[in-house]
C-alpha angles and dihedrals in degrees: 000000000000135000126194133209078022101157099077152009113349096011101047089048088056097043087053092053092046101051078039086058083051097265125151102237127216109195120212131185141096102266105092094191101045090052101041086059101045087050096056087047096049099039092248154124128271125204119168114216142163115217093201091073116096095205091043100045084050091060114034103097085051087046101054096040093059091049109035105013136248125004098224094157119029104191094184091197099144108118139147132201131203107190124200124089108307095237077067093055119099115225097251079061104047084050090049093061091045101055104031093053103026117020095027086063097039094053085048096050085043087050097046105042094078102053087046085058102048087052103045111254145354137176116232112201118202107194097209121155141234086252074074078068100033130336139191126253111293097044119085097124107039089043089049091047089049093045082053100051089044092052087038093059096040088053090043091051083059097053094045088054113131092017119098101252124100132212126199128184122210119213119192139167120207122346122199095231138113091282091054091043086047095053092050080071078080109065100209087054089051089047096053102050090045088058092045096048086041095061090034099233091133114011117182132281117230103227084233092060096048090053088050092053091034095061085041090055101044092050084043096051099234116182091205123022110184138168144245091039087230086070096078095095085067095040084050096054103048091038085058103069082054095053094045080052098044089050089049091055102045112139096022111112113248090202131054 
């Protein structure tokens, strides 16, 4: 299996619990050194890797898989967030943004689906938010780029459906990691969180929970898997208009 965005907070948390569920764990992200050492902890296999790079991002899947062995699980995790209004963002952040949360994920899951299939089966993970529901201030195109990859994986579950691979989108509020830590620079981001945590309408997600719930919900086959568990009004509401239309288009074939 791969993990994404591996070398800290979320992903390495995932990676941990993964190895931990008997899983041979692929590492991916930028930072050599951090890899190299969770992968020796875990077992595992490093490949450093930026995202950002168009020729290294096209061939990652192939790459790992020559060098490590099949993909069974791809959990795409790796994201970034520069907080602050988005008429402030350069355009090498706004892209950032773009490519890192939403197309980064996509091309994985495009290289992947094939093998999967070859082989006969797989599971793919996007790791989205709850901002893909509703955000705080600072955060329009990170929340727009998680609302993609949560509508993207639910589209993309349709059109599976029938085939032997599974897709599971995970739905969290506020982690206690570097990009959170990174958002609260903007003090209406800051704000916000700290209301939210006050009134406890989403209280924070220890990375290690969320691992824990992540590798559950991959062996059960969840669809959905979110956290705090208080969330799941929310998660309710959005997941109704694709049911309504699910139910509308029974009996229509989702492939050519």
């Amino acid at each position: 299996m791969l993990v994404t965005g591996a070398s800290r907070g979320i992903g390495r948390a995932l990676a941990s619990h993964f190895a931990d569920a008997g899983a041979k764990v692929a590492l991916v992200a930028r930072d050599r050194v951090a890899l190299e050492e969770l992968a020796d902890a875990l077992g595992g296999t490093a490949h450093p890797a930026d995202l950002l790079d168009p020729e290294q991002l096209e061939r990652l899947i192939h790459r790992v898989e020559d060098e490590a062995g099949a993909v069974d699980v791809l959990v795409n995790n790796a994201g970034v967030l520069y907080p602050g209004p988005l008429w402030e963002h350069s355009p090498e952040q706004l892209a950032a943004q773009v490519r890192l949360n939403l197309a980064a994920p996509l091309e994985l899951c495009r290289q992947a689906i094939p093998r999967m299939l070859r082989r006969g089966g797989g599971h793919l993970v996007n790791v989205a938010s709850l901002a893909g529901l509703a955000s705080v201030s600072g955060m329009s195109t990170y929340s727009a780029t998680k609302a993609g990859l949560c509508q993207g994986g639910a589209a993309l579950r349709d059109e599976l459906k029938g085939l032997p691979i599974g897709v599971t989108t995970v739905m969290v509020g506020g982690v206690p990691t570097d990009l959170l830590e990174h958002g609260a620079e903007y003090a209406p981001f800051a704000k916000g969180f700290a209301r939210l945590r006050r009134i406890q309408l989403v209280p924070d997600t220890s990375a290690d929970d969320l691992g824990a719930a992540v590798v559950r919900g991959v062996v059960q086959g969840k669809h959905t898997v979110f956290l705090p568990r208080r969330a799941f009004p929310f998660v309710a509401a959005v997941e109704a208009p694709r049911k309504i239309i699910r139910l509308a288009l029974l009996g229509v074939k989702r492939r050519a």
